[in-house]
Every structure is written in structure tokens, then in C-alpha cells.
C-alpha positions as CSV (number, residue, x, y, z in Angstrom):
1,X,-12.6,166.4,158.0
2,X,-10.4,166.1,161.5
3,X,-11.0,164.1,164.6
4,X,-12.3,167.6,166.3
5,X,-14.5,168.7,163.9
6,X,-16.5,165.3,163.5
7,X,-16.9,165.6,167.2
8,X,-18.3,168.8,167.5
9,X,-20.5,167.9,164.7
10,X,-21.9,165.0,167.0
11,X,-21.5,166.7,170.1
12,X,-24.2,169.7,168.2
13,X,-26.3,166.9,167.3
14,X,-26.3,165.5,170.9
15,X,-27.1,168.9,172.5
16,X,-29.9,169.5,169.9
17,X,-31.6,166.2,170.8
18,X,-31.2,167.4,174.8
19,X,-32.7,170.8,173.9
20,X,-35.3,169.3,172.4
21,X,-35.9,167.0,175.0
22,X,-35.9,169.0,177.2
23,X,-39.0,171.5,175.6
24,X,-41.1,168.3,175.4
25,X,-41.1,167.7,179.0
26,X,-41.0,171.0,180.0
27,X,-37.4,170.6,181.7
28,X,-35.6,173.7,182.4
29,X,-31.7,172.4,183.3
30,X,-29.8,173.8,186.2
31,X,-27.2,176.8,185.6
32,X,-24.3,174.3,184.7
33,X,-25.7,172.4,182.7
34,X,-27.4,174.7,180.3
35,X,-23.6,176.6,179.8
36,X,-22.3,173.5,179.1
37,X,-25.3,172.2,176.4
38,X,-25.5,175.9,175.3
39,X,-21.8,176.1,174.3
40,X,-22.6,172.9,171.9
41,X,-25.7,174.3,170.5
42,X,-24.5,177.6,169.2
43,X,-22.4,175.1,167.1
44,X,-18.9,177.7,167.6
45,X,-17.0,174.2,167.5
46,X,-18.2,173.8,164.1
47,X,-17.2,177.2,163.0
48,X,-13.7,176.8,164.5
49,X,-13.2,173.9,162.6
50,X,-14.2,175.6,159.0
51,X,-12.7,178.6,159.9
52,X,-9.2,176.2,160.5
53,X,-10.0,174.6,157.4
54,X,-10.7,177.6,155.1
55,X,-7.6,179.1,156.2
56,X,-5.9,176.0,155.7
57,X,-4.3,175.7,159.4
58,X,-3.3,172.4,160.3
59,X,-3.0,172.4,163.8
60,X,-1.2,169.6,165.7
61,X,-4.2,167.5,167.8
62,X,-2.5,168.1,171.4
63,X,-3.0,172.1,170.8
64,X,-6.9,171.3,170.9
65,X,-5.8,169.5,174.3
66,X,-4.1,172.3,176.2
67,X,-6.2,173.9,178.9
68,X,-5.7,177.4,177.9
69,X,-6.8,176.8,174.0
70,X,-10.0,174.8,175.4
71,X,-10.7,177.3,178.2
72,X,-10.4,179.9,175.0
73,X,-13.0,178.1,172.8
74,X,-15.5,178.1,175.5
75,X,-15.3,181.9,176.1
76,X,-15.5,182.0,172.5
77,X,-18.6,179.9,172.7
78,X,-20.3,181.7,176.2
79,X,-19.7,185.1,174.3
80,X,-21.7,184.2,171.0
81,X,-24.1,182.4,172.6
82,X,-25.0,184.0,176.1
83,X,-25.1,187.8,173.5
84,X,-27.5,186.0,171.5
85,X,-29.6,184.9,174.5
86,X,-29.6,188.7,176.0
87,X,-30.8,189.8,172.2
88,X,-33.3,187.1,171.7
89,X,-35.1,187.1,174.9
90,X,-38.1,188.9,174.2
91,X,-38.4,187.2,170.8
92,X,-38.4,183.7,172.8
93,X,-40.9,184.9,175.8
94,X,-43.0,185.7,173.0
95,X,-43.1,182.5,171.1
96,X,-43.6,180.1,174.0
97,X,-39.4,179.3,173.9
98,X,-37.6,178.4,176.8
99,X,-34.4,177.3,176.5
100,X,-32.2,180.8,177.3
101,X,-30.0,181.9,179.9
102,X,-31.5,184.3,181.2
103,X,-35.2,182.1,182.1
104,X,-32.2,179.3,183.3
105,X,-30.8,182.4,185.6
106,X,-34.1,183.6,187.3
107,X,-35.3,182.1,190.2
């Protein structure tokens, strides 16, 4: 397992623990930081890292460095997760959930 996939791994944990924390007291983050805990929760880290794996790429460690592959991974990360907070909204209003863009974005 490499360097960047252990961290994502921890840094999903991590953002899991906030979210949950963050139900429990009823806390509803600002704008910033719910993009940047949402692009650890939807776990696309995780799947970059297998998806490397299963295709057995072995990337150098400075390409996950430059700003254009990270500013890459977290479009890929705002797209997957920010779809699945338009499609799930209801579903979430419904069942008492908070934690979505879209409750973070109104006033």
C-alpha cells in the first residue's frame, strides 16, 4: 500500500469522525470547510489509489505533489460528491440528515 493511499485512508477516517461530530452537536460547518471535509468523506482518494493499483501504475510520489494533479483530484472529488449531494437531498431532509451542500449553502 503507498504513502498516499494510507493517508487518504486516515484522512476518510478523520473526516468521518468530524462528520459525525459534527451531527451530535448539531454543528453545520461554514462553506469551506464542508468542501474541504466533503472531498475526504466521499473517499475518491481511496479510489484513486486502487484504481492506480489495479492498473498497476506506479507513479513517482512528487507527481501526487504538483499543483495541477492535486487541483485535479479535488475536482474529481467536488464532482462525485457535490452530484451526490444535489441527488440525495430530499432523501437526507427526510431522514433528519444534515451534513450536504446544499443545507451548508442556504442561508
Amino acid at each position: 500500500m503507498s504513502k498516499g493511499s494510507i493517508k487518504d485512508y486516515f484522512d476518510w477516517s478523520a473526516s468521518q469522525i468530524q462528520q459525525c461530530s459534527n451531527r451530535n452537536i448539531n454543528h453545520l460547518p461554514t462553506v469551506d470547510e464542508f468542501i474541504i471535509m466533503r472531498r475526504c468523506t466521499v473517499g475518491a482518494g481511496m479510489v484513486e489509489a486502487m484504481v492506480e493499483h489495479s492498473l498497476n501504475i506506479d507513479l513517482p510520489s512528487y507527481v501526487f505533489k504538483d499543483p495541477v494533479v492535486i487541483s485535479m483530484s479535488q475536482a474529481i472529488s467536488d464532482i462525485i460528491s457535490w452530484s451526490n449531494d444535489i441527488y440525495s437531498f430530499h432523501k437526507e431532509q427526510r431522514g433528519g440528515d444534515s451534513p450536504n451542500l446544499i443545507c451548508v449553502l442556504q442561508p
